[in-house]
N, C-alpha and C positions, 0 to 999 in steps of 0.2 A: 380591841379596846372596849371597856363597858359603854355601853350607853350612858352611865350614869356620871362616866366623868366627863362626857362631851355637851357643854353648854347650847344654848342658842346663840352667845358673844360669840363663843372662839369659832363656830361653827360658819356664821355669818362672814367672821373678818379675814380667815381661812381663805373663802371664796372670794371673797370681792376682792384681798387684796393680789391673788393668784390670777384674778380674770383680769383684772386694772394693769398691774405689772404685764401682765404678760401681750396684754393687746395695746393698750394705751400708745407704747412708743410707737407700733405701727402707723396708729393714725394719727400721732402728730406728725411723722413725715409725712403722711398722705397727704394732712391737709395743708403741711406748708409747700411740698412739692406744687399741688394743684394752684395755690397762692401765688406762686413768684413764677410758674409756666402754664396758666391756663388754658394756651392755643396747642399747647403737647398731649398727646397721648398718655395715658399712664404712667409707664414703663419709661418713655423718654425722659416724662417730667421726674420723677425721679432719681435716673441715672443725672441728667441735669442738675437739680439740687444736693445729690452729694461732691459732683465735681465742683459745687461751689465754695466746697469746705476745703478740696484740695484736690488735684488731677486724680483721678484714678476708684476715689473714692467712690464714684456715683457705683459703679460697677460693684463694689463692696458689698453695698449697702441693700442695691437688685437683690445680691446672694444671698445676702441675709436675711432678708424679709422671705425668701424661698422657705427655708426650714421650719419656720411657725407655719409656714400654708400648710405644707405638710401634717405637722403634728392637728392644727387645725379642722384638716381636711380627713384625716384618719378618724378623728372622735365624733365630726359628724359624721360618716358614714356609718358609725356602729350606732350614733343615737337614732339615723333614719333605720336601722335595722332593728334599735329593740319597738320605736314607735309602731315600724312595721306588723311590728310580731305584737304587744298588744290591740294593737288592732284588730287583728285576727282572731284573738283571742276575746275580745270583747263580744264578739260574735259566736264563735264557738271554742270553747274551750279547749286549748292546743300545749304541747307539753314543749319549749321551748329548748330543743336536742340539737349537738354542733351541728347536725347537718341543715337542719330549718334556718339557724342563726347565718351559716355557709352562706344558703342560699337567696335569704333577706340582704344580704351585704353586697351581693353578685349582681340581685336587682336594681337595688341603691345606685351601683356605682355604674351600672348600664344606662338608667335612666339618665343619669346626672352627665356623663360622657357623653350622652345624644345633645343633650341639652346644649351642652358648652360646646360640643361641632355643628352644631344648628344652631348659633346665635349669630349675632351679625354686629355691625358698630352701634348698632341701639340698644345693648346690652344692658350697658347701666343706666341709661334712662327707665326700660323697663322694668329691670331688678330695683329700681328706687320706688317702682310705683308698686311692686308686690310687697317690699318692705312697710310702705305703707298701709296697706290692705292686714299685713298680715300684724300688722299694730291694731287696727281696727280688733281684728277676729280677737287678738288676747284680752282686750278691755275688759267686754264682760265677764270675762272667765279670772280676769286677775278683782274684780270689784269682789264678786261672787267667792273667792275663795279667803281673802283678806275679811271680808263679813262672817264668813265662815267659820274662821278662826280666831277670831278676836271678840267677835259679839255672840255667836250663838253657839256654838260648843267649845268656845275658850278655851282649846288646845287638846280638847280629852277626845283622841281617837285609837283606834283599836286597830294594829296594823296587821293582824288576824282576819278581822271582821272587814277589812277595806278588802282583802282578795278572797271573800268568801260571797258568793254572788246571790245565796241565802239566805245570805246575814240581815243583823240592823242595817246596812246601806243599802243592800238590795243591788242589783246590776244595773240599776239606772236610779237616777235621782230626778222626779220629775221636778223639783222645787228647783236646781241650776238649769237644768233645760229651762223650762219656760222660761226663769230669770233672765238665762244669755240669749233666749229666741227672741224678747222685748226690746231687753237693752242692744241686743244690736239692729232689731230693724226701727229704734230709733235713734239709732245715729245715721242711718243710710239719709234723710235729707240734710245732714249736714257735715258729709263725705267729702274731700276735694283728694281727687289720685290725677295729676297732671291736671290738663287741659278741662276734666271733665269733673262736676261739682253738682251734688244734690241743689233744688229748690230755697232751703234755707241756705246755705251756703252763698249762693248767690245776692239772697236779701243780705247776708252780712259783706259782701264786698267780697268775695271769698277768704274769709276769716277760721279757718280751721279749729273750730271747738268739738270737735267729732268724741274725742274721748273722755272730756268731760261730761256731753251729754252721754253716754255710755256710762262710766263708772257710778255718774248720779243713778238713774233707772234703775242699772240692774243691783245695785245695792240694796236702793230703797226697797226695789219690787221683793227681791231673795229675801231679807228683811222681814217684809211683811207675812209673806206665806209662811218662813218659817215658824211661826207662831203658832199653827197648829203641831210644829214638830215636837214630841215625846222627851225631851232635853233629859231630863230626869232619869226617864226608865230608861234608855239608850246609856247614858253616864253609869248605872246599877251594871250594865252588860257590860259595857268599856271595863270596867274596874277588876273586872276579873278574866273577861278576853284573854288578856297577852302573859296570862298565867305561866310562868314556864321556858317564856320567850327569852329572855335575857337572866342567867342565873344571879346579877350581882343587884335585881329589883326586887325589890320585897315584893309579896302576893296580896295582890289586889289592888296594884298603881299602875295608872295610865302609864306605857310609854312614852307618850309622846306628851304628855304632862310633866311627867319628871322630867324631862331632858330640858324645859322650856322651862 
């Protein structure tokens, strides 16, 4: 399909309502399971909650929640596998051949297998506190790219010139670095992951505003420096970049501006 007939609506409601549907019902039984069996186990409280709809059911319901872990569980290990591989690639330039992708997914799924036989009944206490941590690490980087895109090059990128490490972006952006190095070592005094809470945090009663100081900073700060950015002459290069890229764009239009 062109690019040009795929919007930013359809594109959006596509996703979210494919992610919503499809996880959603999970976690309303999770969380009415955990609700009406708190002292149970996962697994039981669930089998539990559906025999409450009628014998047998609980057991049903186990099964069926199995097949989305599945489909779940296959699409992260390929997204730890392409993360993997740019990674690596960020570093030194690496041509991305089934056997690399192979053996990114081999990793993946060795690692993750250690993981889940090396856990214990504190699992999800701890997986609650990485979930939160790893809320943290996105803040600046969701502030920073949302500024990004809506205030300082309002949607005109060159998707040529983002994997050319020569290019207008260059292989590193010192303007998000710095942004996300601020905005998150100033959310670290007012962090709470379990038990344990930065300084400010504490003066607030442990009131968790960790991400709004974050999204404020690294906005404002990303924001600011960008102001020395070339907006202009960068937009002259965009405009002709993706020359070629998609044959149904006229020459000399951002892709990622038309589609938006």
């Amino acid at each position: 399909m062109s690019l040009r007939r795929v919007g930013v609506r359809s594109s959006f409601w596509w996703t979210y309502l494919g992610a919503a549907i499809g996880g959603a019902w999970m976690m309303l039984v999770g969380t009415v399971a955990a609700g009406l069996f708190s002292k149970l186990t996962l697994v039981e409280s669930i089998i539990s909650a559906g025999n409450e709809v009628f014998h047998g059911f609980g057991m049903t319901l186990l099964l069926a929640s199995v097949l989305p872990l599945i489909t779940i569980g296959t699409l992260n290990f390929y997204g730890g596998s392409l993360t993997l591989l740019s990674s690596m690639d960020s570093l030194r330039r690496i041509k991305p051949t089934v056997a690399k992708r192979v053996v990114t997914l081999v990793v993946i799924g060795l690692l993750s297998t250690a993981i889940a036989f090396g856990s214990d009944e504190t699992f999800l206490q701890q997986f609650e506190h990485f979930l939160v941590v790893l809320g943290y690490l996105f803040t600046p980087w969701t502030a920073i790219n949302l500024v990004d895109s809506y205030l300082v090059r309002r949607g005109h990128y060159s998707i040529r010139e983002i994997f050319n490490p020569r290019g207008i972006y260059g292989r590193w952006g010192w303007r998000g670095l710095v942004s996300y190095a601020v905005g998150f070592a100033s959310m670290m005094p007012f962090a709470v992951v379990g038990e344990s809470m930065g300084p400010a945090a504490r003066w607030t009663g442990g009131l968790d505003i960790t991400m709004i100081i974050g999204l404020v900073v690294s906005a404002g700060l990303y924001l600011l420096v960008c102001r020395s950015l070339d907006v202009e002459g960068e937009r002259a290069v965009v405009d002709h970049a993706d020359d070629g890229l998609d044959p149904d764009v006229p020459p000399g239009t951002s892709l990622t501006a038309h589609t938006a």
